[in-house]
BAFI-962144 format. One record per residue: x, y, z of N, C-alpha, C in turn; residue number from 1. Coordinates in pm, whole numbers, padded with zeros to 5 digits. Example, Ala and Ser with C-alpha at 12.3 -4.5 7.8 and 13.67 -1.06 7.14 Angstrom:
! residues 2
[base [01319 -00569 00780] [01230 -00450 00780] [01320 -00330 00780] 1]
[base [01285 -00225 00708] [01367 -00106 00714] [01290 00003 00787] 2]
***
This chain:
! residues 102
[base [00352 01627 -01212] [00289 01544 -01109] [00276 01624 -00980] 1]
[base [00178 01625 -00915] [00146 01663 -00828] [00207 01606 -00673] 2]
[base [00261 01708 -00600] [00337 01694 -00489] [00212 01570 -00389] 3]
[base [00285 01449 -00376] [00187 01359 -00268] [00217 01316 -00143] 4]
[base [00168 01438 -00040] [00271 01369 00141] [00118 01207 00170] 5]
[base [00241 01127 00221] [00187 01040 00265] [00173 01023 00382] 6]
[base [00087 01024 00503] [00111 00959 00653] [00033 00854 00704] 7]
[base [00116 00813 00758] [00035 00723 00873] [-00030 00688 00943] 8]
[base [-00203 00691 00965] [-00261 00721 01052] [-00340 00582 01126] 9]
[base [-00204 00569 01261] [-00227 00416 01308] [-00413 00428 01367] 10]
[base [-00431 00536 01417] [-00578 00491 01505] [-00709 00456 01368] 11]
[base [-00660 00502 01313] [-00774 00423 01132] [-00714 00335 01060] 12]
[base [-00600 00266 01105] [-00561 00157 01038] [-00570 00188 00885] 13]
[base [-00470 00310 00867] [-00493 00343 00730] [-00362 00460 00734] 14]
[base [-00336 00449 00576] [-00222 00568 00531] [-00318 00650 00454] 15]
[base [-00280 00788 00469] [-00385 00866 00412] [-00252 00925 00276] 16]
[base [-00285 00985 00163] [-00239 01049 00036] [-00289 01211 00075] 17]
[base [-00230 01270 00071] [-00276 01458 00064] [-00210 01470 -00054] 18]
[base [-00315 01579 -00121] [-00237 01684 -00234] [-00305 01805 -00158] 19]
[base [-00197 01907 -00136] [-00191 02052 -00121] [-00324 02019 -00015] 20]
[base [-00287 01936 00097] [-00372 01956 00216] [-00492 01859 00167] 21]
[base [-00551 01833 00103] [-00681 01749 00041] [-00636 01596 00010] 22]
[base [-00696 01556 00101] [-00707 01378 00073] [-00746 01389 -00011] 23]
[base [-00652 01270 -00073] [-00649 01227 -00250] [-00671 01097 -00211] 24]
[base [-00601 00989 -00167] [-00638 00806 -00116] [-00614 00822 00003] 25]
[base [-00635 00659 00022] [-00572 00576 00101] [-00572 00453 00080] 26]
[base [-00497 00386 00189] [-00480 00245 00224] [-00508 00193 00333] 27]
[base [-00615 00104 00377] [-00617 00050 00499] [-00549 -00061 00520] 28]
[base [-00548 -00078 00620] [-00437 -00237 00647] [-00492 -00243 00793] 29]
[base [-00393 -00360 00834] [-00432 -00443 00992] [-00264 -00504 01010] 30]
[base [-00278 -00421 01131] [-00113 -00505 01151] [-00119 -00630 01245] 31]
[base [-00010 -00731 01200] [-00030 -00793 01275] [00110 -00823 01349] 32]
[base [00189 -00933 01390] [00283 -00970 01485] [00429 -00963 01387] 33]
[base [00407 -01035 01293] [00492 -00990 01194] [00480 -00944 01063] 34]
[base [00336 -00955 00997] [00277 -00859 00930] [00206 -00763 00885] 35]
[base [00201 -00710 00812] [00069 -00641 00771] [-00008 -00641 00650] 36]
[base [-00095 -00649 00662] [-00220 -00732 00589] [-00266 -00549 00503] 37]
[base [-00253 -00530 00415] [-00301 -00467 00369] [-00434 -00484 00244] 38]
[base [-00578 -00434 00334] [-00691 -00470 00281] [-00771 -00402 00190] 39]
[base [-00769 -00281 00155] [-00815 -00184 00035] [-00723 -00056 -00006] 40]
[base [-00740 -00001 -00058] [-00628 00092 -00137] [-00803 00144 -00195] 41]
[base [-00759 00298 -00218] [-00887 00365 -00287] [-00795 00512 -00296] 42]
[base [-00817 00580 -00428] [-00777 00687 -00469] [-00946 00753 -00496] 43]
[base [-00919 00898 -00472] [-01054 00953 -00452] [-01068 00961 -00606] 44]
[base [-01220 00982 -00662] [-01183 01010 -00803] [-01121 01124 -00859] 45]
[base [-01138 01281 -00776] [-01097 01388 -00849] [-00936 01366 -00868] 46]
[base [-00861 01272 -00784] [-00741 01233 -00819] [-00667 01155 -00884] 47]
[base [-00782 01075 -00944] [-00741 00950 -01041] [-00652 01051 -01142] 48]
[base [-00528 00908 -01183] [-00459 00946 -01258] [-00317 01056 -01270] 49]
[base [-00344 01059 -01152] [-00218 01167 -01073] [-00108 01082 -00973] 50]
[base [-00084 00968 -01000] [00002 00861 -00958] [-00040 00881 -00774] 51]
[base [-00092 00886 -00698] [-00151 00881 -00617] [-00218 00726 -00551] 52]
[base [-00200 00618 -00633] [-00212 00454 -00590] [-00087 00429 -00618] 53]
[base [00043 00493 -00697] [00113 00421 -00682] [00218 00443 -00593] 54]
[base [00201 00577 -00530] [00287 00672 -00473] [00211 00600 -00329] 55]
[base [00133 00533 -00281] [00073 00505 -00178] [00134 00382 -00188] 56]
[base [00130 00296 -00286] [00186 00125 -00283] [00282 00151 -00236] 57]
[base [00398 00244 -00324] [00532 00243 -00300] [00557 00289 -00164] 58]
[base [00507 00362 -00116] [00508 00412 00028] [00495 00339 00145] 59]
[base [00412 00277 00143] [00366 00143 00259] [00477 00022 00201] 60]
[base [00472 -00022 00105] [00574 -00189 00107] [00726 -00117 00141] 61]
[base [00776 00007 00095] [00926 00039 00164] [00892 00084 00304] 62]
[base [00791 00113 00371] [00766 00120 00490] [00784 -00025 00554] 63]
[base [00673 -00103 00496] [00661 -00262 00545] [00844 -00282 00583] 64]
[base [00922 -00323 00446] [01051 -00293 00449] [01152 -00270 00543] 65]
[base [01141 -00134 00548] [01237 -00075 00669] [01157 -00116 00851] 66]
[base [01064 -00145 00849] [01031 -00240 00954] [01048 -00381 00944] 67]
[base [01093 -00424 00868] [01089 -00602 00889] [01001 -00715 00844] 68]
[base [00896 -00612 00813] [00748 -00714 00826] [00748 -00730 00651] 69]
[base [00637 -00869 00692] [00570 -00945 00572] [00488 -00864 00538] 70]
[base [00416 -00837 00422] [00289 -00831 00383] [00206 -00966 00322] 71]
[base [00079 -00937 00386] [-00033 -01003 00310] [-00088 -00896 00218] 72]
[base [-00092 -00895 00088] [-00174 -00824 00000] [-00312 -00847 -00053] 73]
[base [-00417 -00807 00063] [-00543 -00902 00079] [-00616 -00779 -00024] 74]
[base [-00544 -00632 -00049] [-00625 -00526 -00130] [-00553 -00607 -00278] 75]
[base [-00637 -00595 -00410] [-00625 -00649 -00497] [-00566 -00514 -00600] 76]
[base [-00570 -00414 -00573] [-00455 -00308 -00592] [-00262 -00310 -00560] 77]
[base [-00283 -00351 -00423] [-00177 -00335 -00360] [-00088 -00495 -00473] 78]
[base [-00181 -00634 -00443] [-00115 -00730 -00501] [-00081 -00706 -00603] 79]
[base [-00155 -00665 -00733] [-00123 -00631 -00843] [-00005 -00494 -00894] 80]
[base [00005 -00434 -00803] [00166 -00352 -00810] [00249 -00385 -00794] 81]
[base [00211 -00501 -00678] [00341 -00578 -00631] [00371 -00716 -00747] 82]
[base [00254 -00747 -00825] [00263 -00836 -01005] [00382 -00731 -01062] 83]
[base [00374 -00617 -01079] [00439 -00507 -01174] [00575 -00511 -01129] 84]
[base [00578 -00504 -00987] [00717 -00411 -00927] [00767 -00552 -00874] 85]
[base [00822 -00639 -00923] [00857 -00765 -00894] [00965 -00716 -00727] 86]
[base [01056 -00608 -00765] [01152 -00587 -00676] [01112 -00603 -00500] 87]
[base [00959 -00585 -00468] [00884 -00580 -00395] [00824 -00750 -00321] 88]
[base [00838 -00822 -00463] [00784 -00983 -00412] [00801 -01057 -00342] 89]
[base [00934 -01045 -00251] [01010 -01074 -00167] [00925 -01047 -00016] 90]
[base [00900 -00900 -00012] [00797 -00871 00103] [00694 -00985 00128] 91]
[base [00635 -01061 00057] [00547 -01148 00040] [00574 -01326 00047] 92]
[base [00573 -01396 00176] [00605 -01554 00173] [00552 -01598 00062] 93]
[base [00624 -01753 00021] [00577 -01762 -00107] [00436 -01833 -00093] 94]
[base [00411 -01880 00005] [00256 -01998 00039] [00197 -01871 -00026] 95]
[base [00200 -01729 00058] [00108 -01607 -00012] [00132 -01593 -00153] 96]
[base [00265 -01575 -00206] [00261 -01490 -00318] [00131 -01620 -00360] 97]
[base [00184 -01766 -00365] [00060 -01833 -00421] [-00075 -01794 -00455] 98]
[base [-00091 -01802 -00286] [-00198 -01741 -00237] [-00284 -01641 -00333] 99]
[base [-00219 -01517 -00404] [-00252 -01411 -00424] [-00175 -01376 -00590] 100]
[base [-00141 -01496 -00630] [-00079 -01518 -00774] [00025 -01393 -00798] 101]
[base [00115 -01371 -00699] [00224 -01274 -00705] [00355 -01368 -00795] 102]
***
């Protein structure tokens, strides 16, 4: 698997994925007061398949995490990892998980 730094890049409201310097994804989101709304997730294609969406999920909800905050999982990527990785569902009120069939 290919080495994946993740950062933060608040002025695009987005986490960017690098392999060896080359954007591979991202994630955009919108923060808000006590959450963050995360709204698309996109892995580039030459990187599909190089765990690069999940290395980005996992990255942002233990981020969300160690800040405090809720997520809204309004990207239909992000919700559906968080279907998989139950350990994560918690990040999510339950009106939402409803919301978003978590």
């Amino acid at each position: 698997m290919a080495d994946i730094k993740i950062t933060n890049q608040p002025a695009q409201h987005r986490y960017e994925a690098h392999i060896e310097g080359q954007l591979a994804g991202y994630c955009e989101y919108n923060l808000l007061s006590e959450a963050v709304m995360f709204t698309h997730t996109e892995v580039l294609p030459e990187h599909e398949g190089k765990g690069v969406g999940s290395a980005i999920a996992r990255h942002v909800l233990d981020e969300a995490r160690a800040e405090g905050k809720q997520v809204i999982p309004v990207c239909q990527f992000i919700a559906g990892w968080i279907r998989k990785h139950r350990e994560y569902a918690e990040l999510v009120r339950p009106d939402v998980q409803r919301a978003f069939k978590i």
